[in-house]
N, C-alpha and C positions, 0 to 999 in steps of 0.2 A: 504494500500500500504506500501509496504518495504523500509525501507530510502536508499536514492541512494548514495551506497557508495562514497569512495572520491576514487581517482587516487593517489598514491604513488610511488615515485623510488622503486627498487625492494631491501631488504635488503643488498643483497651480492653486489650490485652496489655500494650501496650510502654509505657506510664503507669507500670507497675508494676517498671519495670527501667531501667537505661541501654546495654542492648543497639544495636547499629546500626540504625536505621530500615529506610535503604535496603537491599534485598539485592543488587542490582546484577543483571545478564545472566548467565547462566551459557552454557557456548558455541553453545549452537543459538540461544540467544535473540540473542546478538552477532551470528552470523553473517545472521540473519535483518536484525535493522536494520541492519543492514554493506549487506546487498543492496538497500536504499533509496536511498545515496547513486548521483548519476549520473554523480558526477567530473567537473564541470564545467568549464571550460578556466580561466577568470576565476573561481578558487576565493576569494571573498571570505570565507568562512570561518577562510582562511588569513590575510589580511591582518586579520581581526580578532582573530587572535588574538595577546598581549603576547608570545610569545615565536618565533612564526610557526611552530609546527608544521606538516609537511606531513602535513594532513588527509586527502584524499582519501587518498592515496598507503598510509597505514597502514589507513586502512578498507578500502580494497582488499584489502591482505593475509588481514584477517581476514573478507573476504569468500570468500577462497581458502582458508579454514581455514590458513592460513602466520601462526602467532600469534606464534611466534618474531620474524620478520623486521617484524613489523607493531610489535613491541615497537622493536625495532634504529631502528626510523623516530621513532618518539615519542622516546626517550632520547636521539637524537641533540640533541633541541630542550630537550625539556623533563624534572630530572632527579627531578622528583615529580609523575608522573602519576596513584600511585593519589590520593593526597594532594588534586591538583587537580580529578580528575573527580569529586570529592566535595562540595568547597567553591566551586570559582568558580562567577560568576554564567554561566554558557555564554550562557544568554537572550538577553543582553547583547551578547558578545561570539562568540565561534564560532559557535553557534549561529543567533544575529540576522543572521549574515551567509549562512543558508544561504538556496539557491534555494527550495527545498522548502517551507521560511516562509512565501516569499507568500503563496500559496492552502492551504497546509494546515500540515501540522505538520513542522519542521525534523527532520532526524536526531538524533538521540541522540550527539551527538558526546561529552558530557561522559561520558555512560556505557560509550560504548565507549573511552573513553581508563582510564577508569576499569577494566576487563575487563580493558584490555592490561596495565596495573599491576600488577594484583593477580595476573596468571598470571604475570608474572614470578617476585613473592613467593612466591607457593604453588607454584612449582616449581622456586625457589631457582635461577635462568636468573642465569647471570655475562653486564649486560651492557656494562658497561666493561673493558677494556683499560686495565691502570695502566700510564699513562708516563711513561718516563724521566729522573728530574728534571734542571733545567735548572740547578739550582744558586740559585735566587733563591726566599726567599719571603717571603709578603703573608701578612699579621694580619687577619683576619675579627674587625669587632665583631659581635656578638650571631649567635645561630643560627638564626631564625626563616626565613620563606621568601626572603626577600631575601638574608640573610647565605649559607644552602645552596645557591640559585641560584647565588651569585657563586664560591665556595667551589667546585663542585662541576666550576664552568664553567673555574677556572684553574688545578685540578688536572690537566685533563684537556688543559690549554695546558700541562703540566710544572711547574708549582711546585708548593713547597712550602707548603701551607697550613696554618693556625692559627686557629681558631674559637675567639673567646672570648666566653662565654657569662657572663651572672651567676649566672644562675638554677642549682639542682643538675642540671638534666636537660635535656638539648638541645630544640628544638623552637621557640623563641618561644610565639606566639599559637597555634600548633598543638598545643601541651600544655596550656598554661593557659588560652588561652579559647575553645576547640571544643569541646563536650561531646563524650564518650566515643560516642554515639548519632548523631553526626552525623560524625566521625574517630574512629577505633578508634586506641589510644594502641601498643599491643605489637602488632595485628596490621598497621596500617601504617605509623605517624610513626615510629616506632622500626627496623623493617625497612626505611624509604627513607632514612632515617639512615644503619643499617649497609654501605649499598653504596656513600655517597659516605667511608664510614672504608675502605673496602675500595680506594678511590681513594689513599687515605694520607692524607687529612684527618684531622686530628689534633684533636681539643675538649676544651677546659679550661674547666670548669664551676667555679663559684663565686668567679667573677672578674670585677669590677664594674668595669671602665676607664673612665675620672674619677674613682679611689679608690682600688682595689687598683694599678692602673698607669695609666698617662698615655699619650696622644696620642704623644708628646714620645717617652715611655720604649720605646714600642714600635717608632718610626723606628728607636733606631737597633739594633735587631735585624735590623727586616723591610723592605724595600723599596717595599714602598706599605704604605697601610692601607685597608679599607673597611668603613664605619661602616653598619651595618642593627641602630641599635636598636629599630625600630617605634614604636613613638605607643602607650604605655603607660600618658600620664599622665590620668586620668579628669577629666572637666568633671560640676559640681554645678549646680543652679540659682542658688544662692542668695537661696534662699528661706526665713524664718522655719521653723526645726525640723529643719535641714537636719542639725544635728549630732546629731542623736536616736538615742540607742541601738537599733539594729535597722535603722539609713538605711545599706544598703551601697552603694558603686559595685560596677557591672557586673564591671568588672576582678578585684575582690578576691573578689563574690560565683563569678564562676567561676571563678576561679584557686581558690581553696578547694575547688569541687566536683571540676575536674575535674583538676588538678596535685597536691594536696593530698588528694585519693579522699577528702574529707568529706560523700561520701555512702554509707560502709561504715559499720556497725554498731559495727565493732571500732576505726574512728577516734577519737582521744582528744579532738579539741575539733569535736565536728559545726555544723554550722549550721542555729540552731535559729530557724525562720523563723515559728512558727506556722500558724494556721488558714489565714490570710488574706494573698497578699500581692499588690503593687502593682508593676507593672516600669513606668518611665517610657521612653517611646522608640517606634519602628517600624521599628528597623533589624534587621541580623540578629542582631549581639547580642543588645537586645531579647529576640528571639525566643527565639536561648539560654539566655539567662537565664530565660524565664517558661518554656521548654518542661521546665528543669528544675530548677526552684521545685515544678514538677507533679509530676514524679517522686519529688520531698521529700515529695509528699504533701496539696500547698497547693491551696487553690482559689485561683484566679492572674486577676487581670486586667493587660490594656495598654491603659496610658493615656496615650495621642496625641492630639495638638492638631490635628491634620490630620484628613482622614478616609480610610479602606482604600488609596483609588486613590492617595495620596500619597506611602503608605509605604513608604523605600527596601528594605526586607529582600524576599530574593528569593519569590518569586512560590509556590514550593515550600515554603519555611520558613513562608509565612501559612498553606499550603494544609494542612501538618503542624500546626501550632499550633491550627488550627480545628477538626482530627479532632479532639485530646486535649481538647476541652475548655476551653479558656483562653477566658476573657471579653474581647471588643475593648470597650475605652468611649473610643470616639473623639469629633471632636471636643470633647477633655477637660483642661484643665491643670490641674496642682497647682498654688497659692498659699501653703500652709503646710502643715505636718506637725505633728500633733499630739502632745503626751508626756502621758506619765500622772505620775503622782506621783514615781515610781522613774525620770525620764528615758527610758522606753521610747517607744518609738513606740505609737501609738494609732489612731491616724486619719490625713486626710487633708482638707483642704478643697479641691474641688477649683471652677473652674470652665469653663462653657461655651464655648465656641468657634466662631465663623461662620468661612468662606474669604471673604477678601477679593481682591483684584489678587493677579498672580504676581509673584513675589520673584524675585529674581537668579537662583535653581538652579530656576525655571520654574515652581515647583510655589506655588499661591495660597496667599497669609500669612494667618496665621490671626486672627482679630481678637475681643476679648474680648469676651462679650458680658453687659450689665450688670445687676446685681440675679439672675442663675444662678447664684450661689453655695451648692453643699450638701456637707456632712459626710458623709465614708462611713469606716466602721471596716478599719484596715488594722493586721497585727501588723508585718510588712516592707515596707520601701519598700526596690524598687532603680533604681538611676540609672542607665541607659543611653541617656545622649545623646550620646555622643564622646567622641575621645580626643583629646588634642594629643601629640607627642615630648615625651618626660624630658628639659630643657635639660642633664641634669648632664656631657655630653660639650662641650658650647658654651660652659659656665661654665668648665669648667677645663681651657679651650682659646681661648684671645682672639683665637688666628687664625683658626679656623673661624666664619662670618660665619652667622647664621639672621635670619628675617626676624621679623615683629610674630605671628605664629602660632607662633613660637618649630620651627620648621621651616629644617633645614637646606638653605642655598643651595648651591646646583649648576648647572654646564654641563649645559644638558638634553640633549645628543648624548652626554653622557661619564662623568654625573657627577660630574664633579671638583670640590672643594671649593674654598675659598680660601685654602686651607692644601696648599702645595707636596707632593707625594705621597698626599694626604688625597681619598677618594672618600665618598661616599655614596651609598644610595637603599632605594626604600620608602618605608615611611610615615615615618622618619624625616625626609625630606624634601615629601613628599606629603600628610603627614597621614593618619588613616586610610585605609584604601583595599582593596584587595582581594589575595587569596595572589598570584594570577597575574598583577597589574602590577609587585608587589613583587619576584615572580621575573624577570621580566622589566626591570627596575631593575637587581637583582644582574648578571645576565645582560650585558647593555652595557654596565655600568663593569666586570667581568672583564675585557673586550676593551677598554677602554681605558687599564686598568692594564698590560696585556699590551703595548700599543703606549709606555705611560711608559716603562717599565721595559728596552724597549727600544731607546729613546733616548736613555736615559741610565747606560747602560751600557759 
């Protein structure tokens, strides 16, 4: 049987809104790719996936229309499913490990996790049990996928947790830099929120720890701590014009669109990007970024030094980015950014690019190539080439050790820090990366916090 496609706005539509793309399975359609899977005994699906969901086991259910109990099966693993069947790469991971793959086309794992999610939400299904507390509790830094993971996972071990957050509004990267169109903000970040507050997770928002409080100051409240600030802080080229009015990072351009809703009418400081704009990158960022620069209005190109096959952004995000419209000018680098009189941005000189030999991450270095030098007119440049971790937890903390990436070090079975009670994980320590390695980060320093805590007790 053929995978049951998904339902989508139609391109020429959804350019003109930040509505959700994807419409996901509604239940015949679930239960139809449910009855694809063959439940294979050596579920490698399962071992690819970061948090080890029992896959089979839940698509089962909702192949028996039992959506209930098939939810019961995902929450036990993972505690943001609509969340993850929306943003991870499955390809990748669950997917990539299914039999189905070889010769044809894998199940829909991400979208039927996706399915179980959302019937939860839209039918307000209680599906934790709050437990009993044990009298102990741990300080969650930041609230993004890692920090909820972890948060979510030692709630449900009996303590008492504390999320603290900087930003005014819980989420991490799930607020500030998913577009709306690709995670819906009120109809799921916020409703998969509410049910680990429903755990008795407690979040304090607008509390920057290295500033507002310390490492130091939160021992000795909490019993451990566990640090998920994510990899926040944007890399530039450095390149001539890089400081040009209208040069934004990825981070700031979609934290303003989509944390900041400056793309309502009634916003007071919009982002005004012009005719023409320029996203630097191939990841998925990138793609967020240029997919809604379009929605701004902009004729939008990406410009990558690689070419298509290179590009790490999922396979799905090119395949959306290429409906709407957006320009690929591959093999392409910037060299300088132009200003006009007033310091705005202008242009852009860019140049051409060959593949040479493969580089360390496999994929062939790009090599300049000489006297291709041409001027193309751009009102916005945006920078999406990476993030590294914000050091400001490391600087005003001299025990916890990070390495030359400015990424926090960790026991990789535990996360433990080099700071006695001190865990991490995610991109904090990983560098950018993905929701559901992040969660699954959080996820194994919970249980190893849970084992400190009770040894030293």
């Amino acid at each position: 049987m053929e995978r049951v496609p998904v339902r989508e706005l139609d391109a020429k539509e959804r350019v003109k809104n930040f509505e959700e793309v994807c419409l996901g399975y509604n239940e015949e359609e679930a239960v139809l790719e449910a009855s694809r899977c063959i439940n294979c005994k050596n579920s490698k699906c399962v071992q690819n996936c970061p948090v080890g969901v029992n896959i089979p086991k839940f698509i089962e259910y909702i192949k028996n229309k039992d959506f209930k109990q098939a939810a019961e099966v995902v929450f036990d693993y993972n505690s943001l499913p609509s969340i993850c069947g929306r943003v991870c790469p499955q390809e990748s991971q669950c997917e990539g490990g299914c039999i189905l793959g070889i010769k044809g086309q894998p199940v829909a794992i991400g979208k039927l996790e996706r399915f179980v999610g959302d019937y939860v939400l839209e039918n307000n299904i209680e599906v934790y049990e709050k437990k009993e507390q044990n009298g102990k509790k741990v300080a969650v830094v930041g609230s993004g996928p890692a920090g909820l993971s972890c948060a979510s996972t030692l709630a449900r071990l009996g303590y008492s947790v504390t999320i603290f957050e900087a930003l005014h509004e819980a989420g991490g990267v799930l607020v500030y830099g998913i577009p709306e169109f690709r995670l819906p903000k009120d109809k799921v970040v916020k409703k998969e929120i509410e049910n680990l507050i429903k755990l008795g997770v407690e979040i304090k928002t607008n509390v920057i720890v290295g500033r507002t409080i310390t490492i130091e100051e939160l021992l000795e409240d909490y019993q451990a701590v566990f640090v998920g600030t994510g990899a926040g802080l944007p890399r530039f080229m450095g390149i001539k014009g890089e400081n040009a009015n209208g040069v934004y990072s990825a981070n700031e351009f979609l934290t303003r669109a989509n944390l900041m809703k400056a793309f309502l009418n009634e916003y007071e400081t919009p982002i005004k990007i012009g005719k023409k704009v320029a996203v630097i990158g191939g990841g998925n960022v990138a793609m967020d970024a240029a997919r809604t620069a379009v929605r701004l209005g902009a004729e939008v190109h990406i410009v990558y030094r690689r070419t298509e096959d290179e590009m790490p952004s999922r396979l799905e995000e090119l395949h959306h980015a290429k409906e709407e419209g957006i320009i690929f000018d591959t093999l392409t680098n910037p060299v300088e950014i132009l200003q006009d009189e007033n310091g705005w941005v202008k242009g852009m000189v860019l140049r051409k690019m060959e593949l040479g030999e493969a580089d360390e991450s496999g994929r062939r270095s790009p090599i300049e190539v000489e006297g291709s030098d041409y001027v193309e007119n751009f009102d916005t440049v945006v920078m999406a080439i990476g993030t590294i971790p914000n050091p400001l937890i490391s600087y005003t903390t001299s025990e916890i050790q990070i390495n030359k990436r400015k990424c926090i070090v960790v026991e990789e079975d535990t996360g433990k820090t080099t700071m006695d009670g001190v865990y991490a994980g995610g991109d904090a320590v990983t560098g950018a990366a993905t929701v559901i390695l992040a969660m699954g980060a959080g996820k194994k320093a919970a249980y190893a916090i849970d084992e400190y805590i009770k040894a030293n007790s």
